[in-house]
C-alpha positions in Angstrom: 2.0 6.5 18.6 1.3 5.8 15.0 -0.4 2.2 14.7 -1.3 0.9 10.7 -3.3 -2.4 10.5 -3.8 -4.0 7.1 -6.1 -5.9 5.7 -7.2 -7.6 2.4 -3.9 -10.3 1.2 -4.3 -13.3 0.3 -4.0 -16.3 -2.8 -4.6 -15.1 -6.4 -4.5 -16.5 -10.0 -2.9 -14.2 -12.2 -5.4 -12.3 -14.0 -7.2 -12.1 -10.7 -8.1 -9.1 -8.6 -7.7 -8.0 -5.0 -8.4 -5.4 -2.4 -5.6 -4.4 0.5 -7.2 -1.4 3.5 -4.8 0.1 5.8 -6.2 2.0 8.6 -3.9 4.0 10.4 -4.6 5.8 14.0 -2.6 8.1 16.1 -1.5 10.8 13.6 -1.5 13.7 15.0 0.4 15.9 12.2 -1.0 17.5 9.4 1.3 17.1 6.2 2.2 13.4 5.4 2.5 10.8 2.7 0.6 7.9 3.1 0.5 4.9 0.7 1.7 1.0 -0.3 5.2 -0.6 -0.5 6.0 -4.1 -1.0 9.1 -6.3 -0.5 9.3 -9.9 -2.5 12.0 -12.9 -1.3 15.3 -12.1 -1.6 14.6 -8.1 -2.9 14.4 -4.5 -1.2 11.2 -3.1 -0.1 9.6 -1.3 -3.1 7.5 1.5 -3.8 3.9 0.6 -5.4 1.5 3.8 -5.0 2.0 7.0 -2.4 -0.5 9.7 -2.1 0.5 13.2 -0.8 -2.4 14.6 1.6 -5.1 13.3 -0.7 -3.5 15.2 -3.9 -1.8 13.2 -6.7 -0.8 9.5 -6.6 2.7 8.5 -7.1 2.9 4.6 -9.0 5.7 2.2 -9.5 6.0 1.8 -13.4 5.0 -2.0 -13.0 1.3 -0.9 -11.5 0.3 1.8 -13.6 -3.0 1.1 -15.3 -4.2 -2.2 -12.7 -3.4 -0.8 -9.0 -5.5 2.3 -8.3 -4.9 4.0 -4.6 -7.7 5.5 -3.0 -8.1 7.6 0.2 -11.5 6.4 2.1 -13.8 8.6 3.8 -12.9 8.0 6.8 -9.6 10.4 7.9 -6.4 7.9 7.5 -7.6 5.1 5.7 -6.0 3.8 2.3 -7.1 1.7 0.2 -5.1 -0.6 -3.0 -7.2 -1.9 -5.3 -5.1 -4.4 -8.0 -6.4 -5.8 -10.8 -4.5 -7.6 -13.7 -2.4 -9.6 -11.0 0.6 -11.3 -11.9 3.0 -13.5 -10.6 5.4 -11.0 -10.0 3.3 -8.7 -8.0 3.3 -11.6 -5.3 5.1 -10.0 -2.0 4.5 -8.6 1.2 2.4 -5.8 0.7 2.8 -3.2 3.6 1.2 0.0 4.3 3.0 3.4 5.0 2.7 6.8 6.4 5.6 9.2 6.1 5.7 12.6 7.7 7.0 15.1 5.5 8.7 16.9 8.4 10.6 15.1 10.0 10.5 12.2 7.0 10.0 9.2 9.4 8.1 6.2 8.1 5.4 4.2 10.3 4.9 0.7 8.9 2.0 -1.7 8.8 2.9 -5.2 9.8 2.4 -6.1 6.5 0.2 -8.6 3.9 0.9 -11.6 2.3 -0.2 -11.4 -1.5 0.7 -14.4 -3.6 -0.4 -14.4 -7.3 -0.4 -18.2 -8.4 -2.2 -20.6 -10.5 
């Protein structure tokens, strides 16, 4: 069973920065996506960054150039560093893993990030 447990939300000014982890146990296949989404109030759940088996990362066009994904050195760990913040980025941050076969999706149970002066 594949278990993701997030870390790293909380209250920002805008301008501010801030660091989410997602570790993730229990994979036991080899080719898999794995990455951040995020859902605001009232709006769909929303890409931000996906990486494909530690090869190229995949941004939303509203993060490129202050999020930055980053596979840790320890196997099935993911990290979202986000700098610039602004009010809009405030949502429930939630990390992902997707298997490419079979294209099911294991959620996180999510963080709160809320970008406010």
């Amino acid at each position: 069973q594949v278990h993701l447990v997030e870390s790293g939300g909380g209250l920002v000014q805008p301008g501010g920065s801030l660091g989410l982890s997602c570790e993730a146990s229990g994979i036991t296949f080899t080719m898999y996506v794995m990455g951040w989404y995020r859902q605001a109030p009232g709006k769909e759940r929303e890409l931000v960054a996906v990486n494909f088996n530690r090869g190229p990362t995949n941004y939303a066009d509203s993060v490129k150039g202050r999020f930055t994904l980053s596979r840790g050195n320890v196997e099935n760990t993911v990290y979202l560093q986000m700098n610039s913040l602004k009010p809009e980025d405030s949502a429930v941050y939630y990390c992902n893993v997707r298997n490419m076969i079979d294209r099911r999706d294991y959620w996180g149970q999510g963080t709160q990030v809320i970008v406010s002066s």
